[in-house]
N, C-alpha and C positions, 0 to 999 in steps of 0.2 A: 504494500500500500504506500503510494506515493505519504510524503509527509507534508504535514500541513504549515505552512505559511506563516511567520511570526512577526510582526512589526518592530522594526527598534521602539525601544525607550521613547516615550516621549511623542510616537505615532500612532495612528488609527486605520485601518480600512475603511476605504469608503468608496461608492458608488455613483459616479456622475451620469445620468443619462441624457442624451441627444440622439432626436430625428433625424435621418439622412433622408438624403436627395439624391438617390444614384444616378447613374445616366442610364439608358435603356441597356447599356454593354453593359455595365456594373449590378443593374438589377439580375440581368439571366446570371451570372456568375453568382450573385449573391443566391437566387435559385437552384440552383447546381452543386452549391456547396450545403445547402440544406439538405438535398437528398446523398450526398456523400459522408453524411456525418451519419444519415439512418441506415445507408449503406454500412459503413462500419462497426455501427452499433449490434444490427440484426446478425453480421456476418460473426461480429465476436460472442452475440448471447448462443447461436448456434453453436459453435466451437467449444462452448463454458459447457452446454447440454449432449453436447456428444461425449466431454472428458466427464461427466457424472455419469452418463450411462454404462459406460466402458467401465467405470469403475465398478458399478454396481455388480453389473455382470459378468466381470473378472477380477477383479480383486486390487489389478494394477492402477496405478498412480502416476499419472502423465507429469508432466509438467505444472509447476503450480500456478493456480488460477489468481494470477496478478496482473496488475496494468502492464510493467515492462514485462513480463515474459508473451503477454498476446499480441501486446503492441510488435514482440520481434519475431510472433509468429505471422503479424498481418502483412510486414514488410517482405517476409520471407514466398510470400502468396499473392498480394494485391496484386501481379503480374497477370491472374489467372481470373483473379475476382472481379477486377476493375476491367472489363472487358465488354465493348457493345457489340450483343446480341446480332445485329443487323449489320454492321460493318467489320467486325472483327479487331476493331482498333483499339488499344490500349488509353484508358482515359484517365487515369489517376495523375500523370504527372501535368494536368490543367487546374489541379485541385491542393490546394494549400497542406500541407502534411502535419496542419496544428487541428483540421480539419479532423481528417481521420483520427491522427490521436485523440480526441476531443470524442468522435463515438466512442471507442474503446473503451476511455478512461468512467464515460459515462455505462457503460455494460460493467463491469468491473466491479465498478460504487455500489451500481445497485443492485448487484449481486451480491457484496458482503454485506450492504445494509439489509438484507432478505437475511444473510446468515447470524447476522449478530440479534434482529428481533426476535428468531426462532430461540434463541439462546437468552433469550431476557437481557442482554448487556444494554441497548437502549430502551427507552421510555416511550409510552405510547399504544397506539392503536399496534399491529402485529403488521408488519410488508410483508405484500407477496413476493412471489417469483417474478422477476423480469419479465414482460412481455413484448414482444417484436412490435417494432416500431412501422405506423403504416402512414403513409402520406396520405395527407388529411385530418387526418386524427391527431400527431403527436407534433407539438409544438414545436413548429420550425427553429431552430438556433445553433449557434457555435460560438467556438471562444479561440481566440489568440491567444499564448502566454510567452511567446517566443518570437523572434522578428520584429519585423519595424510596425512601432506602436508609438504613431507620433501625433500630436499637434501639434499644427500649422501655425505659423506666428499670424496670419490676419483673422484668426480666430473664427476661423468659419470651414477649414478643412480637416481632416481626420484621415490618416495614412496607415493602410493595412499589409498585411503580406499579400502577394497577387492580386487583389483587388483596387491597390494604387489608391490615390489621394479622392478621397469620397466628402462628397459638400455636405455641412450640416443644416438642419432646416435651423435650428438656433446659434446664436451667438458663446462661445466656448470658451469667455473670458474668465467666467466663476472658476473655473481651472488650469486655464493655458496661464495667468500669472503665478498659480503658485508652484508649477514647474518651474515658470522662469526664475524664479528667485529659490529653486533647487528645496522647495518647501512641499514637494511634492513629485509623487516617483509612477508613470505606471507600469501594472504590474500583467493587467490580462486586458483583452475587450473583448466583452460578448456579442455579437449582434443575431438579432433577436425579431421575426413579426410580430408585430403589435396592430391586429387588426390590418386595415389600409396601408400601415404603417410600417419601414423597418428603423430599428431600433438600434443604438451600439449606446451597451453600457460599460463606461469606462470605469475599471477599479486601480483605484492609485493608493498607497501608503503615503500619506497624509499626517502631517505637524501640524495638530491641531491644539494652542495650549490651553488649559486652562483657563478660564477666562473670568478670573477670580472678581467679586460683587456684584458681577449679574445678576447672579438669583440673591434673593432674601432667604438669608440662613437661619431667620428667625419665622420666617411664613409655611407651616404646615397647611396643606389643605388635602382635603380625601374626593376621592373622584368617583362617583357610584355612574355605569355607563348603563344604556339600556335603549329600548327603543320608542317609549313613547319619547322620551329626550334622548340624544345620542349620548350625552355626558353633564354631568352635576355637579357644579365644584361648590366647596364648604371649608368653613374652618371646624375647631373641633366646636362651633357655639350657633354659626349663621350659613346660611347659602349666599355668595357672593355671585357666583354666576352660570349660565346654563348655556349649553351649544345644542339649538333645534337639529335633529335628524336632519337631513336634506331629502333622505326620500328618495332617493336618484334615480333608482330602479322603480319603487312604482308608480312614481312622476310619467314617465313613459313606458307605464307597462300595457296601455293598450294601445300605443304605437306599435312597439314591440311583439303584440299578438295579431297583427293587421300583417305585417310582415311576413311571420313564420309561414300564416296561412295564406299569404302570396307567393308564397315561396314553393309551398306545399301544391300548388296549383302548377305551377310550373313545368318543364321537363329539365330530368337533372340531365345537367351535361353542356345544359342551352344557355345558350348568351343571355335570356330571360332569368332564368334559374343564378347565372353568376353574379347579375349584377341585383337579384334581391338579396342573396348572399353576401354579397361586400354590404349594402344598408343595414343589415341586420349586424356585423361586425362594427361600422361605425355608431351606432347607437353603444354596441355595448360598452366599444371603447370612450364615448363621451359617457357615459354612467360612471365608470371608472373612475377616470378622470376627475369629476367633480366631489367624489366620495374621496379620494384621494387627498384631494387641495385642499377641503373642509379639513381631513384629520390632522392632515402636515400644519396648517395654520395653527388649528387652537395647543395640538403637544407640543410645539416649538415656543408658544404664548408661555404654556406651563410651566416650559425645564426653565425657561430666561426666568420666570418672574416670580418662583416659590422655590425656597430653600430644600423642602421636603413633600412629596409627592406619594399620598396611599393609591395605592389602584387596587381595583376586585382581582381576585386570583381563579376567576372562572374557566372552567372547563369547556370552552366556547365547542370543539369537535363535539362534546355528546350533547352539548343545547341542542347539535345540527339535525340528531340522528333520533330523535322523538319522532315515535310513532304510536299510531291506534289512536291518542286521541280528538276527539273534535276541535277541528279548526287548525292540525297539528304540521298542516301543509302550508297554510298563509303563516304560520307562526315561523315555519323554517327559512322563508323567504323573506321577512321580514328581519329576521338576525341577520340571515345573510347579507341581506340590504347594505343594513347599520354600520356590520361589520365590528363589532362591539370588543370585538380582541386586537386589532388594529393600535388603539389607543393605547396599549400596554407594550404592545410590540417596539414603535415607535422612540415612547418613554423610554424604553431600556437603553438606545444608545444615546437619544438623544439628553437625557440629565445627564450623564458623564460630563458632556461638550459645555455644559454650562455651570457645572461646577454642585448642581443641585442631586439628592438622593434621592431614588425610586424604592417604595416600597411596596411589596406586594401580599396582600395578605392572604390570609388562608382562605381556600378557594369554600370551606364550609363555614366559615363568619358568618353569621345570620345577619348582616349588616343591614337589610331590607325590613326586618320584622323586630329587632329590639329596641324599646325605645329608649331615647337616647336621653329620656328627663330623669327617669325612674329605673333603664335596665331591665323591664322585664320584656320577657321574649313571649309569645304568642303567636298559631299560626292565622294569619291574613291572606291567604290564598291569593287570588289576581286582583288583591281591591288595591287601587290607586289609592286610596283616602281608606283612614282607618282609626282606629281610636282604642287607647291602651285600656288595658281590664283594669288596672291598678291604680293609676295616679289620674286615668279619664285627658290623658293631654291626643289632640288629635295630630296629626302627621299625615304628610305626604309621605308617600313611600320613596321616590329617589331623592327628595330632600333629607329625610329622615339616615338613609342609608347613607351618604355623601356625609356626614355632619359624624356616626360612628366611625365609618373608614377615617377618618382625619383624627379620631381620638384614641385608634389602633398603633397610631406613632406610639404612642406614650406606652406600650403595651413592651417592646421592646429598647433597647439602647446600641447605637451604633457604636461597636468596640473593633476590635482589629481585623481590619477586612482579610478573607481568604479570596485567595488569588482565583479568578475565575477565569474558563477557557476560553477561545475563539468563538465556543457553539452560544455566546452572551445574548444573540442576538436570535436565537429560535424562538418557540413557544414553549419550546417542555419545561419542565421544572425540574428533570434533573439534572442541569446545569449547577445547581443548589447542594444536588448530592440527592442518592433516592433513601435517604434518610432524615429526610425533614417532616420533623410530625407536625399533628393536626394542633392549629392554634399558634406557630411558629410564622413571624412572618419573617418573607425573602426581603435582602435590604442589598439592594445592588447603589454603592458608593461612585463616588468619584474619580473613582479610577477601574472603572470597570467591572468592581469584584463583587464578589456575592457571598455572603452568608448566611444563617437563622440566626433569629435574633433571640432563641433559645438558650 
């Protein structure tokens, strides 16, 4: 297994993304090299399926199932593989060789992420077996890690290996300075369909310091997310502020149903069929889009301007996967929408950047149902408004929940952080260690790390 990637001291990974504007020559090649990468992928997952059979039914042990030994079995073969059908001509060497390794590397991964879920070593739902990649279906992309990976100093071009110097639809300044002034290194570029769209997202190790009294180190606030509000901020006493859903999906969700079923009328294959096809991409990508800019806005508002930051430690995957009861279909669509895990995603690299902690709390905190005058807990089922058995104070419910989460800080003390890995930026929670109990919250600090505050 290739090893992973470690930033000097003082650096961060990070993710630039820009739209290109190829030329019609640059588009077929950037076409071409998508299906070279599923090329590679399907030819190595076969090869990984043929060495477990063999095994099975003989006993023997081929060569082991790693990136470099398939990579120098594809090299030792693309002469045979990489071959069109109809002319007999050899095509691989039209096709970048960061390309190919990039399937590979991708058959590989997720081959031993299949082998290590069967084994419990990671956290989560269970991955299956690899499945062969089929055009149409699997989302077109590749990555560079090697070769000329350059910005252009007029800040509008982007220079690849065989693909040559590609115009970007935006301005490249947010990053072509901080190479220039050697504050910044890249490392890979992926490019990527996005809808209508191709995409090259640039990761660069990144001198990002500190940026000591942005946040308020005295401002605790607890963030209860949800969807009749997307997010609720509070101290541990008042609700300061609230960010409305935007809705983006079902804003246009009977545009969206107008479509499919034009679509569906169609003949697939037909110049009809393709181009309801592509409107039906563009809408999703302007949904996106707008759910996107909403989240990036208000967490970036957050990490600058509070010292300390509770978030729900919710299990957003099995919110997803409710079923049988009524209404249990609008209800998945409607998380989904909000995207209610997003906001905690976000917070985890972005408070480092600004000097503020993220805290997350135990994902069974009944922070919705106890009240916050008196502490007693009671179940309130889906009522918005509710009213305590005990002390009689009434509450909203994501006011009420936003206003506990902010009083969960005080539940823990942030003492000497443990050092946490690259994976900072997933969703699992054992990043923390799969030893964090119930009522422990996660307190990811200023410099990345994570520990319970147990």
């Amino acid at each position: 297994m290739p090893r992973r990637y470690c930033p000097p001291e003082g650096q961060i990974i990070q993710a630039f993304t820009f739209a290109l504007d190829p030329t019609d020559e640059q588009a077929a090649k950037i076409s071409r090299f998508f299906g070279a990468r599923r090329k590679a992928f399907n030819w190595t997952l076969d090869q990984m399926k043929s060495d477990l059979d063999r095994y099975h039914e003989t006993g023997e042990s081929g060569t082991p199932l790693s990136f470099y030994s398939l990579r120098k079995r594809w090299n030792a073969e693309k002469d045979t593989v990489c071959v069109n059908q109809n002319t007999g001509e050899v095509w691989w060497p039209e096709v970048s060789k960061e390309v190919f390794a990039d399937g590979v590397r991708g058959a590989t991964d997720a081959y031993w992420r299949w082998q290590k879920s069967r084994s419990g070593q990671i956290a989560g739902r269970k991955v299956g077996f690899p499945r062969f990649k089929k055009r149409g279906k699997d989302r077109d992309r590749f990555s560079f890690t090697t070769g000329t990976m350059r910005l252009e100093a007029d800040r509008r071009h982007l220079a690849l290996p065989v693909l040559g110097t590609l115009r970007t639809h935006e301005n490249t300044r947010r990053i072509e300075r901080l190479i220039a002034m050697n504050r910044a290194k890249i490392l890979g570029v992926t490019v990527s369909r996005q809808g209508e769209r191709i995409v090259a997202a640039v990761r660069v190790s990144v001198a990002r310091p500190q940026r000591a009294g942005v946040a308020q180190s005295d401002s605790t606030v607890g963030i209860d997310v949800g969807v009749r509000r997307l997010a609720t901020v509070a101290t541990t006493s008042e609700v300061i502020s609230e960010l409305a859903n935007p809705r983006a999906l079902e804003r246009r969700l009977s545009e969206l149903r107008r479509l499919q079923r034009q679509r569906t009328r169609r003949t697939r294959g037909s110049r009809q069929y393709a181009e309801t096809a592509a409107k039906i991409a563009r809408l999703h990508t302007e949904v996106a889009n707008l759910r996107q800019h909403t989240i990036h806005v208000f967490t970036t508002s957050l990490a600058k301007t509070h010292g300390v930051v509770v978030v729900e430690g919710l299990d957003v995957a099995s919110l997803l996967q409710q079923r049988g009861l009524s209404g249990a279909r609008s209800r998945r669509r409607g998380l989904a929408d909000a995207a209610i895990g997003e906001i905690r995603r976000q917070l985890r690299y972005k408070c480092p950047w600004y000097g503020s902690t993220l805290i997350e709390a135990d994902r069974f905190f009944p922070s919705s149902k106890t009240c916050h005058d008196c502490g007693h807990v009671q179940d309130i089922g889906w009522l918005e408004h509710w009213t305590c058995e005990e002390c009689s104070a009434s509450h909203q419910r994501d006011d009420n929940a936003a206003i506990n989460l902010a009083r969960w800080a005080s539940l823990g003390s942030v003492g000497a952080p443990v050092k946490r890995g690259a994976e900072h930026q997933t969703e699992s929670h054992s990043a923390a260690g799969d030893d964090t109990r119930k009522g422990s919250p996660i307190l990811v600090g200023p410099n990345n790390s994570v520990r319970s505050a147990a």
